[in-house]
C-alpha positions in Angstrom: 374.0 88.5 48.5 370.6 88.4 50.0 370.0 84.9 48.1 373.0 83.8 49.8 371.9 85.1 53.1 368.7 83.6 52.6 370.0 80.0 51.5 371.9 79.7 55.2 369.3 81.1 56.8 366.7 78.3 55.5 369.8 75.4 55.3 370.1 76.5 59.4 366.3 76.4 60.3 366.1 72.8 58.2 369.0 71.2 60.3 367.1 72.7 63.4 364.0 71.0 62.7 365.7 68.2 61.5 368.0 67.5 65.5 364.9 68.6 67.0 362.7 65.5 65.6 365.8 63.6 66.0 365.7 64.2 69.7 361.8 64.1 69.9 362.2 60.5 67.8 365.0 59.3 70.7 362.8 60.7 73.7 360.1 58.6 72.3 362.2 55.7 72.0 362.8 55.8 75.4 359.2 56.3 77.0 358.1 53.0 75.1 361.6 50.9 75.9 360.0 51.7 79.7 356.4 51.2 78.4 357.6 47.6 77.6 359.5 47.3 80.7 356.3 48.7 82.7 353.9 45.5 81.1 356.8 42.7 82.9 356.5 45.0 85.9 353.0 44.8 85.7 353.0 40.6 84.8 355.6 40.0 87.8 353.4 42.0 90.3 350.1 40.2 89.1 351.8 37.0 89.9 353.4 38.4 93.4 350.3 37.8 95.4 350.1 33.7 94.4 353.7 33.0 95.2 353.0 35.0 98.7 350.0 32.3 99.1 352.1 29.7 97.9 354.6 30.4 100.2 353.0 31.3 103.7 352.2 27.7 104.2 355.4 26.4 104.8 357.3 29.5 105.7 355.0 30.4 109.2 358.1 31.9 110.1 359.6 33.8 107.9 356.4 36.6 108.2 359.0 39.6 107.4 360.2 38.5 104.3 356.5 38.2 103.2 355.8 42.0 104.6 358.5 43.3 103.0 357.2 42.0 100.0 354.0 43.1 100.0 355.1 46.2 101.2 357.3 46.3 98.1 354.5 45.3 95.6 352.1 47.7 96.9 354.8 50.8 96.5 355.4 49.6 92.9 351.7 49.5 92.2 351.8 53.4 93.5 355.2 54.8 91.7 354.4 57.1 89.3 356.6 58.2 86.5 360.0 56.2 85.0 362.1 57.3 87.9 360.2 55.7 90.8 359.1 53.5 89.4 362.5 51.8 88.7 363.2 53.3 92.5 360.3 50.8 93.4 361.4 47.7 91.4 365.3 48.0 93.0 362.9 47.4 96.1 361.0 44.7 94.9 363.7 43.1 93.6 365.9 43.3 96.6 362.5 41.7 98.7 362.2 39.1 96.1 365.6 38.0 96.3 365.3 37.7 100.0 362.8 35.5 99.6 364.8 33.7 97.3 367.6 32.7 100.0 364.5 32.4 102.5 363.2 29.4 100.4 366.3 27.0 100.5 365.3 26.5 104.3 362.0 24.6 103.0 362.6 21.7 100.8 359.3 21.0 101.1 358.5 24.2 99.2 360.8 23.6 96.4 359.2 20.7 95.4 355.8 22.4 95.4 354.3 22.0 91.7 352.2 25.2 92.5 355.2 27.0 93.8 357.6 25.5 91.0 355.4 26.9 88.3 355.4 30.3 90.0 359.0 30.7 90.0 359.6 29.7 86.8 357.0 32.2 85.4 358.9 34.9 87.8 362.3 33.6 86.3 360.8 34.0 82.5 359.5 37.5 83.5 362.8 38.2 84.8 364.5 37.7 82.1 361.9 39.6 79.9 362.8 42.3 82.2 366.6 42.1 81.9 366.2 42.1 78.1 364.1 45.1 78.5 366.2 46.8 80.9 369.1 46.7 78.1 366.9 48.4 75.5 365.6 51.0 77.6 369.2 51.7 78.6 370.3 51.4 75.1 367.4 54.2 74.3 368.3 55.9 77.0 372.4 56.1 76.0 371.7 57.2 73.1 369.0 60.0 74.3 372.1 61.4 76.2 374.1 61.1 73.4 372.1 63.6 71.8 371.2 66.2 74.2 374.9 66.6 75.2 376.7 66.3 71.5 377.2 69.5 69.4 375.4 70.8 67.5 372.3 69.2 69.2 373.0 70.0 72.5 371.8 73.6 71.3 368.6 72.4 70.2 368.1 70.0 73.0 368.9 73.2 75.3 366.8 75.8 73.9 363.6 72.4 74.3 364.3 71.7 77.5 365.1 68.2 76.3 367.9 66.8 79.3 369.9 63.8 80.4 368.1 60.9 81.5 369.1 58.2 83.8 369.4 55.0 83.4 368.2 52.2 84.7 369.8 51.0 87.5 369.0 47.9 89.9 371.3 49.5 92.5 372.5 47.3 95.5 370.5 44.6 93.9 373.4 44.7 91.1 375.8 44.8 93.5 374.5 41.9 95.2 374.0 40.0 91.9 377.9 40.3 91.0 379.1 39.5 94.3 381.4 36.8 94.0 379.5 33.5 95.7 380.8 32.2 99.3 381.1 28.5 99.1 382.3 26.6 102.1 382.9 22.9 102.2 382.8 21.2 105.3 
């Protein structure tokens, strides 16, 4: 009987240990799916300040959309932790994207070889990010998974292990699946 006893009592502290590096192993997968989205944060705000100096030439007056993203830039350069700093690129990207619809006033900026190559090295870096974004929400998804299925959720409970968010561009996505206005003349 007290073999027996013993047997569960082992069988139930291994399957503990084993969800409890199981959910150590996912909360790791998470922290570098960010780390990997914080290097094409860090690559997209290095090349911020030369497609501001690209820019101001031709776009004397457009000064706010500049500000704002400089403003933007220099509060991503100061968030701290996952959660502001993907509070700080919704910003940026929301500033960016004004300058975006900003730039079709200037042809003469579009055909800018300077400016050209900067966009297209923000457009490769976006899409680095986008790929990155799907990872780290993939991680993520299944990071919540864990902490609230049974018999995990004990284990993630009693670790202090919780639901993470995930990352979301906010009005940014809501802009980006707006359905396009066109109007013909």
């Amino acid at each position: 009987m007290f073999i027996a006893l013993l047997v569960i009592v082992v069988v139930l502290v291994l399957l503990a240990v084993g969800l409890y590096n199981r959910l150590v192993r996912l909360r790791n997968n998470r922290e570098n799916a960010f780390a990997d989205i914080d290097v094409q944060l860090k690559q997209r705000l290095d090349l911020i300040p030369q497609l501001v100096e690209a820019v101001k030439a031709y776009m004397k007056h457009e000064s706010t959309v500049l500000t704002d993203i400089t403003k933007a830039r220099a509060s991503a350069i100061e968030a701290k932790g996952i959660n502001e700093k993907i509070a700080a690129d919704g910003q940026l990207s929301s500033a960016l994207q004004g300058l975006r619809v900003a730039v079709e006033a200037y042809p003469d900026l579009k055909a800018s070889q300077n400016f050209m190559q900067l966009q297209e090295e923000i457009a490769d870096i976006e899409n680095k990010l986008a790929a990155a974004r799907r990872f780290f929400n993939s991680a993520t998804k299944e990071l919540n998974v864990a902490v609230e299925t049974f018999p995990s959720n004990l284990i993630a409970g009693m670790f202090g292990f919780r639901r993470e968010t995930m990352y979301d561009l906010g009005e940014t996505r809501a802009r980006a699946e707006e359905t396009p206005h066109l109007n013909f003349p």
